[in-house]
C-alpha positions in Angstrom: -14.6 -11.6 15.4 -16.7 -13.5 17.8 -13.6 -13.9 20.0 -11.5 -10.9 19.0 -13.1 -7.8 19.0 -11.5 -4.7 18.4 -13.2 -2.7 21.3 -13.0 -5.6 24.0 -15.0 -3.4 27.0 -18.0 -1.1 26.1 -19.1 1.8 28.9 -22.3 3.4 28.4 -24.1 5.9 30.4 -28.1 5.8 30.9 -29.5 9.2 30.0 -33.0 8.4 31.0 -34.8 5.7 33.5 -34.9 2.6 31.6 -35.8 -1.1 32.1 -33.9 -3.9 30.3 -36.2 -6.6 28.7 -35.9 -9.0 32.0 -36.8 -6.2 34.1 -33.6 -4.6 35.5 -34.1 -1.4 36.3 -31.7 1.2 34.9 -31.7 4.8 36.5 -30.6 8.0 34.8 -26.5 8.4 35.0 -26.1 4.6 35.8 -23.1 3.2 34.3 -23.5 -0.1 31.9 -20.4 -1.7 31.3 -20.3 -5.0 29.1 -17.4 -7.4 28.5 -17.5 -7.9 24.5 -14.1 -10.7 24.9 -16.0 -12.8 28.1 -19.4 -12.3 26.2 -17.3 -14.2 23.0 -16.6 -17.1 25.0 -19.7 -17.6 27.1 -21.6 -20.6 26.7 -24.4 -18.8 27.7 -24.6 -17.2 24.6 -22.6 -19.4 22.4 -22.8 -22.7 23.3 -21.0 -25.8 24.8 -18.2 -24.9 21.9 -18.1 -21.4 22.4 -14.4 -21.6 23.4 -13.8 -23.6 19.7 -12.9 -21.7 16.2 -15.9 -22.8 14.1 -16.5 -20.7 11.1 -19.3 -23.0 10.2 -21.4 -21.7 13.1 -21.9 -18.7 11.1 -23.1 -20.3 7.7 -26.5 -21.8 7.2 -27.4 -24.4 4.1 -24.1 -23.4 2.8 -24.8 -19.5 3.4 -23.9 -16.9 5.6 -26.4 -15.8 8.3 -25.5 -13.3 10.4 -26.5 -13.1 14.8 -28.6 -10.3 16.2 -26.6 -7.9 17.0 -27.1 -7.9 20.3 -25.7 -11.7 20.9 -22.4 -10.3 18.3 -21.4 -7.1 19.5 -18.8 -6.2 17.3 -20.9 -3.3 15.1 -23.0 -2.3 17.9 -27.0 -2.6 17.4 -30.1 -0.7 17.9 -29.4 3.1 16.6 -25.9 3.4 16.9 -25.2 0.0 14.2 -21.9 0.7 12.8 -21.9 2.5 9.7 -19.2 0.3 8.4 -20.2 -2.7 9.2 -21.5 -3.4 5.7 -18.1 -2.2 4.3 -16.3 -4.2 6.8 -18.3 -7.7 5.5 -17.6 -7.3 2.3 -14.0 -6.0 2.5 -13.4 -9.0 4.9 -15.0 -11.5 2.5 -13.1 -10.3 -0.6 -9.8 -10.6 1.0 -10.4 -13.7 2.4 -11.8 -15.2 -1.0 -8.6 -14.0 -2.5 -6.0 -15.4 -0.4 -7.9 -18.3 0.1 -8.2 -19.6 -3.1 -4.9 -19.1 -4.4 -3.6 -20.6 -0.9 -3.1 -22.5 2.2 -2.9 -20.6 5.5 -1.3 -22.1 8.3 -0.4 -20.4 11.5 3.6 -21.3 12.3 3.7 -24.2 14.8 4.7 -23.0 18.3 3.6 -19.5 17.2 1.8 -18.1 20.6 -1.0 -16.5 19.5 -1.7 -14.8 22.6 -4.3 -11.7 22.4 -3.0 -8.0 23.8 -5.3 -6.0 25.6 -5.3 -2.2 24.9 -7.7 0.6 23.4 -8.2 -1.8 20.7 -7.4 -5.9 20.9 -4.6 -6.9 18.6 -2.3 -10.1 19.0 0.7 -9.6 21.3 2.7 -11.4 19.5 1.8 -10.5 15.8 0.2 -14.1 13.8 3.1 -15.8 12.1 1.3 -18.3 9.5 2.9 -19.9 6.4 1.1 -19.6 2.7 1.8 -22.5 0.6 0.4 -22.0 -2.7 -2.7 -23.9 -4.0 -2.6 -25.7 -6.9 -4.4 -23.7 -9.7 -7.6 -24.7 -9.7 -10.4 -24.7 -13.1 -12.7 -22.0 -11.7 
């Protein structure tokens, strides 16, 4: 989800003078557009590997530990958090425990996985991945 957010670009509208933390000024009706896709991949925010797939970036000792929710944008922050994002967490981490441990996922070799820009971000091109089952493990 850092690199594929559903909503890629966010459009807000200031209803009231405001001043960001390092001291842009915001006046009432101004338009504040941010880039959640390029803000994924900036190594600004992210790092010199912000461009890599590393799921370990979001695990600590073994754990996961989430970002502020301003540096991952995907549920929002401040008052308008998304009420799902709990849901969403745990609905994510039960189906990937699941498949997971019963097998291994491998996206198909030559597969373009190509992303496709629209109200929501999806892959153009579907992702075509083989499951090759695991042998049963003594859990």
């Amino acid at each position: 989800m850092q690199f594929n957010k559903h909503n890629f670009l966010v459009i807000h509208q200031v209803v009231e003078d405001d001043v960001f933390p390092d001291g842009t000024v915001l006046k009432k009706g101004t338009k504040v557009i941010y880039a959640m896709y390029s803000m994924g991949r900036m190594e600004s925010i992210w790092g010199e590997d912000c461009r890599e797939y590393r799921p370990e970036r979001w695990l600590r000792d073994g754990r996961f530990l989430g970002e502020s929710a301003y540096k991952f944008t995907a549920f929002n922050g401040g008052p308008r958090l998304c009420l799902g994002k709990d849901f969403a967490y745990y609905q994510m981490k039960f189906v990937a425990a699941s498949l997971l441990r019963r097998y291994h996922v491998n996206v198909v070799e030559g597969h373009p996985v190509t992303p496709k820009m629209a109200l929501t971000l999806f892959m153009k091109h579907g992702l075509k991945v083989t499951l090759a089952k695991r042998e049963k493990s003594k859990l």
